[in-house]
N, C-alpha and C positions, 0 to 999 in steps of 0.2 A: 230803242236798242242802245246799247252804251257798250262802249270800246273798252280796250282794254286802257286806253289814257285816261277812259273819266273813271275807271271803276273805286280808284281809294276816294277820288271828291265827293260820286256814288256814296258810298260807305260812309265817307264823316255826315254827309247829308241828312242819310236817313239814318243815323247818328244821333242828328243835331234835332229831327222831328219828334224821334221816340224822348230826348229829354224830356222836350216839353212834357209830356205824361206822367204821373206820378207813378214810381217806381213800388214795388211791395215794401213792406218794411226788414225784411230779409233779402238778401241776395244769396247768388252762388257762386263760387268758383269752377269758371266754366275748363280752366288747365287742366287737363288730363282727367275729367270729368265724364266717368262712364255714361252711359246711355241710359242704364237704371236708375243712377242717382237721379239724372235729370228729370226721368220720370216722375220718380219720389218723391220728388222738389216741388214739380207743379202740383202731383196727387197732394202733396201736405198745405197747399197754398201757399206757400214760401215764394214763390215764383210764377211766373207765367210765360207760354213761350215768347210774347212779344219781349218781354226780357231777357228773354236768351238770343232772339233775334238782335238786338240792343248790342247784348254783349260780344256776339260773337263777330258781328261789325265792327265795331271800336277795336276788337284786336284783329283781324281782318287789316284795317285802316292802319292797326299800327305797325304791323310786320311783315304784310305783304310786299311794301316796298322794297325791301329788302329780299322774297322771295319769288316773285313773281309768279305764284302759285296760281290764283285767282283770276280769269278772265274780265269775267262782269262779276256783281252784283245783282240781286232781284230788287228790283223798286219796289214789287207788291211784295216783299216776303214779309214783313212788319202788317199789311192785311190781310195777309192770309195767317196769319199767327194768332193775328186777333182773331179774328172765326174763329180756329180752334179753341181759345181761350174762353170764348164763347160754349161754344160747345162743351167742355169740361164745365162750366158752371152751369149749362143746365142740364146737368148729369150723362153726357153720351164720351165717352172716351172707346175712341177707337180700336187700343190697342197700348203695348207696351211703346212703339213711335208717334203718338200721341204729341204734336206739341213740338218734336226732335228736329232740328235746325242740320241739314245733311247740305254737300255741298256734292254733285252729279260734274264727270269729263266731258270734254265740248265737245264731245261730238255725240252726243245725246239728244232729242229728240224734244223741244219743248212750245207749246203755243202757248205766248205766253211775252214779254218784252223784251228776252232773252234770244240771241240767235245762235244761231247751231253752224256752224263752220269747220271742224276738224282742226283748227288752230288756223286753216289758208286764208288769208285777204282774199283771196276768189269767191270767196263764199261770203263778204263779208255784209252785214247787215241780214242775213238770210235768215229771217223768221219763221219757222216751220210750222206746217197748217197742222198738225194736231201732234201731242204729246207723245211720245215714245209710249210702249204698251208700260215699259217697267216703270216709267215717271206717273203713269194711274197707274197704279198698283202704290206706289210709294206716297202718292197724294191721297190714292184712299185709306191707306194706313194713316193714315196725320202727317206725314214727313213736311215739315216744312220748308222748300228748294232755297237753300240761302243764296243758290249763287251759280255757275259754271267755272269748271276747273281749265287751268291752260295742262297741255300735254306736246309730246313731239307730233309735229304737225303730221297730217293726216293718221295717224297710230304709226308713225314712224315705217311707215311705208310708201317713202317716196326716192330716197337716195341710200347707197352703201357706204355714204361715209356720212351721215348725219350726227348731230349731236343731241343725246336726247333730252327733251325740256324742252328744244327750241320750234316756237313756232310765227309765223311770219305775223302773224296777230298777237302774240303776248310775250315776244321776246325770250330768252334763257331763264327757266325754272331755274332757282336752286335749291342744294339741300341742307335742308336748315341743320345738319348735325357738322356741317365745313362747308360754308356759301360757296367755297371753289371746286367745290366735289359736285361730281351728276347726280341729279335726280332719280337718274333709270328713265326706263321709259316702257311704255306709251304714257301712259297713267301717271306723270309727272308733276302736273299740279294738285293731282288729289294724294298722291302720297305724301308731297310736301306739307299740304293742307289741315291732314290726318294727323301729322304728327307732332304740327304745332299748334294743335287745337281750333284750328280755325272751322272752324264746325266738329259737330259731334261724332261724324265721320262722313265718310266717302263712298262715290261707288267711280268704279275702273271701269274699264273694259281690256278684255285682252284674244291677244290672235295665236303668238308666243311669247309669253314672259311679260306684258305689259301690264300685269296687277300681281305678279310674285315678285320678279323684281323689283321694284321701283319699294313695295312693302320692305323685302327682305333690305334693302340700301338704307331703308328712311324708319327701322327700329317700328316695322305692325304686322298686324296680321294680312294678310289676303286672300283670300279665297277667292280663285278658281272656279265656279260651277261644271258641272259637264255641262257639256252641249245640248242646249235646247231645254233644260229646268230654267233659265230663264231668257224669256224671247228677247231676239233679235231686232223684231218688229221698230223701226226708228232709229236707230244707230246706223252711223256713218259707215260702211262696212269695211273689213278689206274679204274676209274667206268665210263663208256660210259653214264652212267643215268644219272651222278653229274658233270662230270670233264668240264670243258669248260677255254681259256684263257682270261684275263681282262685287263684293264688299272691302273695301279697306280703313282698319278700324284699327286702335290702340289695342283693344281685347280682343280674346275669342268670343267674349260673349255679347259684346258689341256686333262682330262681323255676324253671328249666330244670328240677333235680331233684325240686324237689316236683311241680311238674306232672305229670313221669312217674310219681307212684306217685298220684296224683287218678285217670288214667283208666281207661277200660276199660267193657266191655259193659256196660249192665245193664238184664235182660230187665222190671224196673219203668221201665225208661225207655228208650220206643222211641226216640227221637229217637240213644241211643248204639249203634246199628245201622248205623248211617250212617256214623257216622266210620270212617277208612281205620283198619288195624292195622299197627305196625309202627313208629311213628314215632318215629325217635333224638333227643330234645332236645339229650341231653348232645354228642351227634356236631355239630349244628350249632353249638356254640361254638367256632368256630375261626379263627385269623389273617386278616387281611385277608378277611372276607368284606361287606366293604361293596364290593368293589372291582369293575366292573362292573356292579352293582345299579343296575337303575333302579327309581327313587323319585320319584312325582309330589309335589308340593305345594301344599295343599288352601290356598292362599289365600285366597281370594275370602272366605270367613265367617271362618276361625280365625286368620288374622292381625289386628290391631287389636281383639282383644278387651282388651289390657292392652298398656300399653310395655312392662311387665318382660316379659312371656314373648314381646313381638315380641322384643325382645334377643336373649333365651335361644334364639328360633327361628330368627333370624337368623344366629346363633354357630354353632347345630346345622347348618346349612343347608352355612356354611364347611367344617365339620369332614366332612360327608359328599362337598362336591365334591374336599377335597384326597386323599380316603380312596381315592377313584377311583371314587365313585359318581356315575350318571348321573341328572343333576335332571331333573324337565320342569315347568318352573315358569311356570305354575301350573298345576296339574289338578285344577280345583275338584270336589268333592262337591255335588251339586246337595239341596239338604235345604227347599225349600219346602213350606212348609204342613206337613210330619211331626212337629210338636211338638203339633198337635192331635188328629191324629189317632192320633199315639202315647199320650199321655193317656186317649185313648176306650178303647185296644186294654188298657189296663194299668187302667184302671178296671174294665172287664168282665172280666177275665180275673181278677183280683186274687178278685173278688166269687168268680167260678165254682172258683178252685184253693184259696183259702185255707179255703173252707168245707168242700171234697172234703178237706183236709187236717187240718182242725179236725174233722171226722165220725170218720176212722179214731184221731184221737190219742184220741179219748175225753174230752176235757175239757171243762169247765162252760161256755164258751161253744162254740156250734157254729154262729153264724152271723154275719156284717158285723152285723147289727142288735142282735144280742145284746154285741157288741163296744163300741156306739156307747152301748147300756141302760149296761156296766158302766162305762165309762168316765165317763161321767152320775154315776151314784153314786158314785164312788172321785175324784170333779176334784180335789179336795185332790192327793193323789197323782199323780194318773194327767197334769192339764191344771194345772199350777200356771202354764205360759208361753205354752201354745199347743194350739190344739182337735183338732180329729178331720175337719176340711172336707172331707178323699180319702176317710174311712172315708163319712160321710152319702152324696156322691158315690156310692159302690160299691155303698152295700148299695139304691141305687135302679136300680140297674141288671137288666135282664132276662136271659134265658139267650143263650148263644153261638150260639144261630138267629137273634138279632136281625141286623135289616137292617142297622142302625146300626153292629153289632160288625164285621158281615163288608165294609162300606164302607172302616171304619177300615183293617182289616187288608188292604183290598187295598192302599189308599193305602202302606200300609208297608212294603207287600213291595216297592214300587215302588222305595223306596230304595235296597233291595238290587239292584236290576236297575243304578241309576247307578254306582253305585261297580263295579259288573262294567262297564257300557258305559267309565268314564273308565279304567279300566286297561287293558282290553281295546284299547283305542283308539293306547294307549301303550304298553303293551305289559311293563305297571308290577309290580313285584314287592310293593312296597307303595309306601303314599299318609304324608306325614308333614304336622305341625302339631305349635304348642304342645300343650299339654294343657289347658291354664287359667292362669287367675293365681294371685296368691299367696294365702295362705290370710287371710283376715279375720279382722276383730273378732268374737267370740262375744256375740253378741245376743240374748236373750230376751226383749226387748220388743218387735224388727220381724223374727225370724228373721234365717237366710241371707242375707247380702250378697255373693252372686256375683261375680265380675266374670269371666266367660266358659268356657266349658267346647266341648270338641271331640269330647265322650262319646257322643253322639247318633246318627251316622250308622253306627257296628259296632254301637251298641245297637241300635237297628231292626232293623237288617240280620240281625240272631244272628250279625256276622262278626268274627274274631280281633281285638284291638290287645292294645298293650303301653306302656307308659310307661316314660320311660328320665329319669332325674336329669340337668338340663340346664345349671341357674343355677341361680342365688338372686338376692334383691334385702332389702336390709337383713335378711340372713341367713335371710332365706323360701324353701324350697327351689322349682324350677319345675321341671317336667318336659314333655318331648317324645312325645308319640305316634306310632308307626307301626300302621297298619293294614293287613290285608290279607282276601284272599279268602277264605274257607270252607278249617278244614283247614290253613291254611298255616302254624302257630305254629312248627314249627321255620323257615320262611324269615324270619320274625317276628323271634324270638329270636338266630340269626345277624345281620339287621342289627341290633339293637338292643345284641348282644354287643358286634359290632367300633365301632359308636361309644363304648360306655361305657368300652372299652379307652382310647378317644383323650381323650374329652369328661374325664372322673375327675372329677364333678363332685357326688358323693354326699361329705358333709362332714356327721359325727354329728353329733345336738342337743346341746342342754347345759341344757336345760330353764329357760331364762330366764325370769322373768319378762313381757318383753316385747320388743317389739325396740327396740334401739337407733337414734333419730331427733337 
């Protein structure tokens, strides 16, 4: 298992083994290097993935110092690359991920030399007895695991004035478009990661906002999944109602491909019974499909959260009516009073999954209170900026008979009923809005300074969005959300495809310092 202090020595290491091997006589540039090419690459024998494992180490090694994106490194990713390499020469290719060097958020699920911690020193060393369902699902596509991503520790469900990026195990993410700006969060190291190439992309996890924002700050895509298309099964939890893993990737057709190899049944997670089978990501990237689409516009709360992202959503707004898409503007999202009662449902439910999940890992602590003990004794480490106020919260929390719990979550379900009533009404293929503003100063002395987020009502709901690169504003990326129904992600990724075609508003960082005022 390796920390997050050896992970660049890691990196130059297995670096410095792969020289030794004689390289193809072509290479590739792996910078902003879709997921297709890369395919191409090895299909045309130009490449191999152990050469992209190669490469995307050495910039790993050389940037991440500077990001603090990357937890570990995989020791065996350079042998499990070769297998595949192998396999491709003797004619068996998996799939279109085939060979693709992806980088998974630590609090993912891996057997393997890799430990799975949620970013806490509590967990640390914690090697997990068998794979997340969605890490086989991703190993059986070919995905090759480059690595584990740092994020705000536990998914940024421990304190209310946390800073997100920071976790007690791999220190402050930053974001490589102004090192002094947030990452976002939960999914901090894999958006950092994603968007400075450091693998060919990423997968997130999110409860509220922890794979649209951290996308919409860091200039990508993210996708959302609903709940339960793809399992739960292995992930560090906080809420069975909200939590689910996503794709964050430079393209839509990126995110489209890895999605396809996240899903599928699985009999530890009822909830993936439910989703429909069958569903082409890849088929819905196609020309002109904004054209006809009608698209409500959730006004009424997500505009004037920021001027820059009203801009940015203003612009989007142009580009979808010339595209020939049908607005109906406005179609608000009604979200009153669901920030408390969403609170309640992720309080209790945090308390009841993550101890269900701390029991079967086996590890020294096994309860919210044992959590709040070690952290108490480790504050050096553990609370150098900020407390544990969500864990105290939790671990006073009763069982899921509570009256309390089942009030919250009726109120929640209720969400999902408006967003079915305002489309239904209109008869809406999806709802759009910024995503949020730009990403802020990184603050350790008053946390997170927000300034608005439009995460909330698919969070509730367990329903699809996606964020799509909109603007910038003094070179700060914004992005745009589209939501939709239960199930809908390829109508999702269709419109979000045919805008990014028109929008082309993803422009790589350059790891500045700061931004230029």
């Amino acid at each position: 298992m390796l920390t997050r202090r050896g992970v660049l020595g890691a990196a130059a290491a297995a670096g410095a083994w792969l020289a030794t091997r004689p390289l193809h006589a072509a290479t590739i540039d792996i910078e902003e290097t879709s997921v297709a090419a890369l395919a191409a690459a090895m299909q045309a024998g130009k490449v191999g993935a152990v050469d992209l494992v190669d490469a995307y180490l050495r910039r790993i090694a050389a940037a991440d110092k500077q990001l603090h994106s990357v937890l570990y490194t995989n020791p065996d990713a350079a042998r499990d690359a070769a297998a595949l390499d192998a396999e491709r020469k003797a004619g068996k290719v998996r799939g279109p991920l085939h060979g693709i060097p992806i980088l998974i958020k630590g609090n993912i699920d891996t057997a393997d030399k890799m430990a799975t911690t949620a970013g806490s020193l509590a967990l640390a060393g914690r090697i997990a007895k068998k794979d997340a369902f969605v890490v086989e699902r991703l190993r059986a596509a070919g995905c090759v695991l480059l690595g584990k991503t740092n994020l705000s520790e536990w998914a940024n469900f421990r304190s209310t004035h946390s800073s997100s990026g920071w976790s007690g195990e791999g220190g402050q993410a930053k974001n490589p478009y102004a090192l002094d700006r947030s990452p976002s969060g939960s999914s901090s190291g894999s958006g950092a990661a994603a968007a400075t190439s450091l693998a060919a992309a990423c997968v997130g996890t999110e409860t509220d906002g922890s794979i649209l924002s951290p996308s919409s700050c860091q200039g990508l895509v993210g996708l959302k999944p609903t709940v339960g298309l793809v399992s739960r099964a292995g992930i560090i939890p906080i809420a069975h109602s909200q939590d689910t893993a996503g794709p964050m990737a430079r393209s839509v057709a990126d995110a489209a491909v890895l999605l396809a190899g996240m899903v599928g049944a699985d009999p530890a997670d009822a909830a993936t019974a439910r989703a429909p089978k069958g569903a082409d990501y890849l088929a819905a990237l196609v020309a002109g499909g904004l054209k006809g689409a009608r698209i409500g516009v959730a006004r009424k709360k997500f505009f004037g959260m920021n001027p820059a992202a009203d801009r940015a959503g203003e612009d989007a707004l142009r580009i979808l009516r010339d595209a020939g898409a049908v607005l109906v503007d406005p179609a608000d999202v009604a979200t009153d009073g669901v920030d408390d009662a969403e609170l309640e449902v992720l309080l209790y439910e945090f308390k009841n999954d993550l101890e269900v999940y701390l029991a079967a890992a086996g590890t020294g602590v096994r309860t919210i209170a044992d959590l709040v003990a070690w952290n108490d004794a480790h504050a050096t480490e553990e609370m150098p900026f900020f407390g544990q106020e969500l864990f105290a919260q939790a671990a006073k929390k009763g069982p899921l008979t509570d009256a309390a719990y089942r009030k919250a979550v009726a109120h929640c379900k209720r969400q999902a009923q408006t967003i079915d009533a305002i489309m239904a009404k209109h008869r809406l293929d999806a709802v759009v809005c910024p995503t949020g503003g730009p990403a802020w100063l990184i603050d350790h002395v008053n946390g997170d300074a927000f300034t608005g987020s439009s995460t909330t009502p698919a969070a509730v709901a367990g329903y699809p969005a996606i964020t799509v690169p909109a603007g910038e504003t003094h070179g700060l990326p914004l992005g745009v959300t589209f939501m939709g129904k239960p199930w809908t992600e390829a109508t999702l990724l269709r419109l979000a495809f045919g805008f990014e075609q028109i929008a082309k508003a993803r422009k790589p960082p350059d790891l500045r310092p700061t931004v230029p005022v």
